[in-house]
C-alpha positions as CSV (number, residue, x, y, z in Angstrom):
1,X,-52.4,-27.9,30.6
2,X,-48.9,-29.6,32.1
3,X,-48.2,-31.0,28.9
4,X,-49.0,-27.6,26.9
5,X,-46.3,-25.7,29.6
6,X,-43.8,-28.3,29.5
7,X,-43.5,-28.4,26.0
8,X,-43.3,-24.3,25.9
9,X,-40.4,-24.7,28.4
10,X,-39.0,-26.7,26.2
11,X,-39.3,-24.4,23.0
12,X,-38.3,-21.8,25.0
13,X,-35.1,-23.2,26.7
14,X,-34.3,-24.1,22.8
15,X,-34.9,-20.7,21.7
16,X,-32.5,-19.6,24.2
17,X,-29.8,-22.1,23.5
18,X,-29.8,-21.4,19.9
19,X,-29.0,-17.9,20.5
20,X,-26.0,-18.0,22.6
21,X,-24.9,-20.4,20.5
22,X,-25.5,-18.0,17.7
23,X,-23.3,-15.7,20.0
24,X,-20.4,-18.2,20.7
25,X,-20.0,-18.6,16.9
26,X,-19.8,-14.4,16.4
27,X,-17.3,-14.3,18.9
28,X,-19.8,-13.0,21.8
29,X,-23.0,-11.3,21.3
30,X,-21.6,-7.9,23.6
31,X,-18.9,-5.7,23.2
32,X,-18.0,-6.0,27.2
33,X,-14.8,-8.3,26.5
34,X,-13.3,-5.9,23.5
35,X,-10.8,-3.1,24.3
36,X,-10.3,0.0,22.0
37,X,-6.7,1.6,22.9
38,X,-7.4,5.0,23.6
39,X,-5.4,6.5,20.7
40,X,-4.7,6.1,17.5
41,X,-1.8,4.2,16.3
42,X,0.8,6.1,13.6
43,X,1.7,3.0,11.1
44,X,4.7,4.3,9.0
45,X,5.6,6.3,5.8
46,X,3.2,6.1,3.3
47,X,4.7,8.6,0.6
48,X,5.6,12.0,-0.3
49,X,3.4,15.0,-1.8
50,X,6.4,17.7,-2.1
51,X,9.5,18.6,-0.1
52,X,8.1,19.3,3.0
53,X,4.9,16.9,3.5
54,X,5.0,13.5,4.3
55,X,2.0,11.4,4.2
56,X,2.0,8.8,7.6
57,X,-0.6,5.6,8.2
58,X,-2.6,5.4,11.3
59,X,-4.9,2.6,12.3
60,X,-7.3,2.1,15.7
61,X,-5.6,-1.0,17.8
62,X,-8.4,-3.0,19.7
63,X,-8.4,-6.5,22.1
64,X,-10.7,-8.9,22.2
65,X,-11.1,-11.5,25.4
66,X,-12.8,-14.3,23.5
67,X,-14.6,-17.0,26.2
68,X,-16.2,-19.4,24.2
69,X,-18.8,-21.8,26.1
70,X,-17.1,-24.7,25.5
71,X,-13.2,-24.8,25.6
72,X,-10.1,-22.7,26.8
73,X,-11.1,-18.4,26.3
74,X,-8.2,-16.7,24.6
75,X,-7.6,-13.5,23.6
76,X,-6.8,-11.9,20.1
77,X,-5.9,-8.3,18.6
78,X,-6.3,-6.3,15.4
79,X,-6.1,-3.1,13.6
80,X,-9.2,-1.2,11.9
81,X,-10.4,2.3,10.9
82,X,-7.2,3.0,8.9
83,X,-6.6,6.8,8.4
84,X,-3.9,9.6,6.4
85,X,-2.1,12.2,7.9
86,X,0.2,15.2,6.4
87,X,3.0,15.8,8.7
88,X,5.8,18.1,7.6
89,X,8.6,16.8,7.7
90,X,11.0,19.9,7.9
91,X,9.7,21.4,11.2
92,X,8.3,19.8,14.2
93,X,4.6,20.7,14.8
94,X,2.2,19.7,17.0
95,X,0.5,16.9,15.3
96,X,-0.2,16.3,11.6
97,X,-1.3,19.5,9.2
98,X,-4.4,17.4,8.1
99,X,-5.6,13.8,8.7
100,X,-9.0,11.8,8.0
101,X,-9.9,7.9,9.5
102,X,-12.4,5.3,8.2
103,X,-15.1,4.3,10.5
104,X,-15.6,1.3,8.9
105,X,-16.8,-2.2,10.8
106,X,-13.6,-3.8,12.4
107,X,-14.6,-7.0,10.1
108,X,-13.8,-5.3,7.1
109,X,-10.7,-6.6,6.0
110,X,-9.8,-4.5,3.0
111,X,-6.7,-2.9,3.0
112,X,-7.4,0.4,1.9
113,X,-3.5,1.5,2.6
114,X,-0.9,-0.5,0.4
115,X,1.3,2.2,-1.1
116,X,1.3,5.8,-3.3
117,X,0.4,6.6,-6.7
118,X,0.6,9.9,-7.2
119,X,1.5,12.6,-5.2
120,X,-1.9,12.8,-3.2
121,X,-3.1,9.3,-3.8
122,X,-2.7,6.5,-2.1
123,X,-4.2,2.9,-3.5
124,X,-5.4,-0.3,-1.9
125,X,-7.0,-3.9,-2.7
126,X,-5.4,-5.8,-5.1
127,X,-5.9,-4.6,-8.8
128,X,-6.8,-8.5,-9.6
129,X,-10.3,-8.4,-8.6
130,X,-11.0,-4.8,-6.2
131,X,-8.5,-2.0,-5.9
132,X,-9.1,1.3,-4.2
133,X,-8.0,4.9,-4.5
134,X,-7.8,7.1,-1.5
135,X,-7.0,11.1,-2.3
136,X,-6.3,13.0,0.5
137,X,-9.1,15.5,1.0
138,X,-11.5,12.5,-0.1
139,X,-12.6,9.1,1.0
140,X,-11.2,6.2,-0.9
141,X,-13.3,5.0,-4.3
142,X,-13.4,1.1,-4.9
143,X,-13.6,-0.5,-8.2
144,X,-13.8,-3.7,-8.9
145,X,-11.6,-5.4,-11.5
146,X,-11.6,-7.7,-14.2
147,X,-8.9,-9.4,-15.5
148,X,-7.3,-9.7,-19.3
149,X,-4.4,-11.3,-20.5
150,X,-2.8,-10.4,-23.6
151,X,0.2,-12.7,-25.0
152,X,0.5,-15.0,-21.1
153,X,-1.7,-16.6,-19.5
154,X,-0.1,-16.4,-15.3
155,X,-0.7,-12.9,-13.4
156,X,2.0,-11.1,-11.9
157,X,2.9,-12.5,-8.3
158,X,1.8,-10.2,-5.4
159,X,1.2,-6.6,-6.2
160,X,3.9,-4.3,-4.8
161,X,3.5,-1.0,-6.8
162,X,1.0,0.7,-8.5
163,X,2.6,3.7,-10.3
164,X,1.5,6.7,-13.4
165,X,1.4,4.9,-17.0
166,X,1.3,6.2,-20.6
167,X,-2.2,7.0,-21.9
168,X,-3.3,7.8,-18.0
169,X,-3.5,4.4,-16.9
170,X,-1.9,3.1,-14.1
171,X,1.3,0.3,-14.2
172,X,1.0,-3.0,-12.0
173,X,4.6,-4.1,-11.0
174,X,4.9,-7.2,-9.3
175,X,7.3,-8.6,-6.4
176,X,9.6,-10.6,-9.0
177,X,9.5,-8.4,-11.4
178,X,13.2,-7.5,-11.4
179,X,15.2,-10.5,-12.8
180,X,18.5,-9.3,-10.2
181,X,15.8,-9.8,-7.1
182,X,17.4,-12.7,-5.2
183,X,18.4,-14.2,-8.5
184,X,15.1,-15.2,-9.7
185,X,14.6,-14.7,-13.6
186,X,11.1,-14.8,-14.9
187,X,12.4,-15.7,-18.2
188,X,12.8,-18.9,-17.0
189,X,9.6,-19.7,-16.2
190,X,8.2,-19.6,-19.8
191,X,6.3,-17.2,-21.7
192,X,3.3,-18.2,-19.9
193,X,4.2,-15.9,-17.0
194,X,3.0,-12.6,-17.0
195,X,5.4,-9.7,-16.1
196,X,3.2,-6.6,-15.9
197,X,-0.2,-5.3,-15.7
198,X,-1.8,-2.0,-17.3
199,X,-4.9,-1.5,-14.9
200,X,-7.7,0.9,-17.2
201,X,-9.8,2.5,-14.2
202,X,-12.5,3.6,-17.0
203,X,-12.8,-0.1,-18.4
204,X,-12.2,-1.3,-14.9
205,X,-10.1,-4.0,-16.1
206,X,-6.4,-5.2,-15.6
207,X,-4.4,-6.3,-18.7
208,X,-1.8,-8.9,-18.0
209,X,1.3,-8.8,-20.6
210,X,4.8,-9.7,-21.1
211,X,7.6,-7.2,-21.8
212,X,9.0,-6.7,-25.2
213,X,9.4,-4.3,-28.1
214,X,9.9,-0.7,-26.8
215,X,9.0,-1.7,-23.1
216,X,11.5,-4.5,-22.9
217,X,14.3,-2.4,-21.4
218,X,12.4,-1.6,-18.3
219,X,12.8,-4.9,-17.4
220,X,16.5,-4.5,-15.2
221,X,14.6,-0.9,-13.8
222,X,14.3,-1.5,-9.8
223,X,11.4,1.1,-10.0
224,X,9.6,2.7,-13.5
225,X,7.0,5.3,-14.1
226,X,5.6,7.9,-16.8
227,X,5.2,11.5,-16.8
228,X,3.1,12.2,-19.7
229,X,4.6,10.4,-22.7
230,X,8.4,9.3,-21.3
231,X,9.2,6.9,-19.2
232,X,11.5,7.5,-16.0
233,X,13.6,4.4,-14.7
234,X,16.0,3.8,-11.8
235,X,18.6,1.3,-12.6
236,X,21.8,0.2,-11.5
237,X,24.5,1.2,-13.6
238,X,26.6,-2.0,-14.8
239,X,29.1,-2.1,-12.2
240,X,25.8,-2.4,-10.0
241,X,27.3,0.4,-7.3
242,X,25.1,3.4,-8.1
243,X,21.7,4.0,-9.4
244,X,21.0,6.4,-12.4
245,X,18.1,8.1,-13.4
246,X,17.3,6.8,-17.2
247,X,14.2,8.9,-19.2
248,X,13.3,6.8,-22.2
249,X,16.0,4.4,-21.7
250,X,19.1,6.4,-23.8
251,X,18.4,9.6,-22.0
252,X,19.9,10.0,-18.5
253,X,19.0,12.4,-16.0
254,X,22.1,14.4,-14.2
255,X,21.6,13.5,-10.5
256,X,23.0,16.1,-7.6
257,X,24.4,13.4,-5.7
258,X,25.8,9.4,-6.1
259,X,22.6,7.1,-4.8
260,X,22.6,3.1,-4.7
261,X,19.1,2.8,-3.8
262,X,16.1,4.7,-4.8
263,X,12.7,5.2,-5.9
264,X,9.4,6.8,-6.9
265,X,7.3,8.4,-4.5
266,X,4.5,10.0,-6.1
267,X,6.1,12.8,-7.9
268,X,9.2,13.1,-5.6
269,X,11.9,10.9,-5.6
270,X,13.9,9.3,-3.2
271,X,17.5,9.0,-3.3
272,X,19.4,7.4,-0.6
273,X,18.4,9.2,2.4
274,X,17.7,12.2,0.3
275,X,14.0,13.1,-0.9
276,X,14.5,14.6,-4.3
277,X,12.2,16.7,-6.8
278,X,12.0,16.1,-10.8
279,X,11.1,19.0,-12.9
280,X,11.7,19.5,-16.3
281,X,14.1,16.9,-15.9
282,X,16.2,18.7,-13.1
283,X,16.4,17.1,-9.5
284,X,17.0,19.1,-6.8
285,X,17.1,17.2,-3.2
286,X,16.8,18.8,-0.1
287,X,19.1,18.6,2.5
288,X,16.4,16.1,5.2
289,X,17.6,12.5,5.1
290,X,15.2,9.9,6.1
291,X,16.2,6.5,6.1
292,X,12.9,4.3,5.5
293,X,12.9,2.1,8.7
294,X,11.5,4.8,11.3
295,X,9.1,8.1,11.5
296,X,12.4,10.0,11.9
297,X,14.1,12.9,9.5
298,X,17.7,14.4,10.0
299,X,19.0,17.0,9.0
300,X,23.2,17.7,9.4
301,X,23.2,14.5,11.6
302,X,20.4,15.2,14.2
303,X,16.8,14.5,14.2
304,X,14.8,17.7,13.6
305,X,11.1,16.4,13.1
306,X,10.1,12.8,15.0
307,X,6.5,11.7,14.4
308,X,6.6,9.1,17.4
């Protein structure tokens, strides 16, 4: 009978070492040693819907005091349940006009927040294997991507931008895919390199290709997108000290004011300081500057809406 108890000590003390173990290799089996900070986070600018909405990042910030059994404890941080808000950004309100959070695990580390498509999209992932789509009055769709390669065989470096394309599918731009960026010229790495992607979302596949033939002047554009059939670039002109608005490459767009940097945002576009709408090939820009770095917007010098 002594032998039949020590041995079920034995088991038993086993049993019970295995699962702290288990524990010290999940990072602790309670949630005693992690902090949630109490409120929510704003991240920064995520895009535009019109002239007076703004959509803002937030994310949940959390600390962890990790004391594993054996060794030095530490601590470590993170971000998780990412959400939207609409703020306008022409008067100062109370809060946002409408906003929605994910209450995803804090060990899911997709990034469902990576930039705008359209003027109440916002996309996510990376269109090389899972990229997600996140319209605001919705919760964000995942697909899962394939990838094609038609005429190179090397992907775009790091998505920056997804934006509109002809046909309704969607245009992957990559990091270097301006040859003025820091005087790097993909050209020079061979045809082999890929300089843009067409993502299909119905054939939930990404089509890798080089740019020539009609496409080949969009090349120099520092940002490029379609409304319907045209295409919209903003280029430096060739004394490289203002930006223009080109449709279809010959066909400029009359801007209301000089602008050195600028880009899409959704449907809006953004001119200097200056948030800008395009219709019917008119731009109008109101008279709110935001600069890009901060959740500020001025208006005749002062700030008149601050999100902080």
């Amino acid at each position: 009978m002594e032998n039949k108890m020590n041995k079920f000590g034995v088991e038993k003390l086993l049993a019970v070492l295995a699962v702290a173990l288990a524990c010290v290799c999940m990072w602790g089996c309670s949630d005693e040693a992690l902090r949630w900070v109490d409120n929510r986070s704003l991240g920064g600018v995520v895009g535009f819907v019109d002239d007076s909405l703004v959509i803002v990042s937030s994310y949940h910030y959390w600390h962890e005091e990790v004391d594993p059994a054996f060794g030095t404890s530490y601590d470590r941080e993170g971000r998780a349940h990412p959400g939207l808000s609409l703020y306008n950004y022409r008067v100062q309100l109370d809060g946002p006009v409408w906003s929605d959070t994910l209450d995803n695990s804090r060990d899911d580390d997709f990034e469902y927040i990576k930039g705008q498509l359209a003027d109440s999209v916002i996309w996510g992932g990376d269109p090389k294997s899972e990229v997600s789509f996140w319209k605001i009055g919705e919760k964000p769709h995942r697909i899962k991507i394939n990838k094609v390669f038609e005429g190179c065989s090397i992907d775009v470096p790091y998505t920056t931008k997804l934006r509109p394309w002809l046909d309704g599918k969607i245009l992957v731009l990559g990091n270097n895919r301006n040859p003025n960026i820091e005087g790097f010229d993909l050209d020079s790495l061979g045809s082999e390199r890929c300089q843009y992607g067409v993502l299909d979302t119905m054939q939930k596949t990404v089509t890798y290709k080089r740019l020539d033939g009609d496409l080949k002047w969009i090349k120099k554009c520092d940002d490029v997108r379609a409304w319907g059939k045209d295409v919209y670039c903003v280029i430096l002109d060739d004394e490289g000290e203002n930006s223009l608005v080109l449709k279809n490459r010959n066909d400029r767009i009359p801007a209301p004011r000089k602008f050195a940097i600028g880009g899409f945002w959704g449907d809006m576009i953004k001119m200097s300081g200056n948030i800008c709408n395009i219709n019917n090939d008119i731009i109008t820009c109101s008279d709110v500057i935001w600069y890009g770095n901060e959740l500020k917007f001025y208006q005749n010098g002062e700030v008149i809406v601050d999100l902080n």
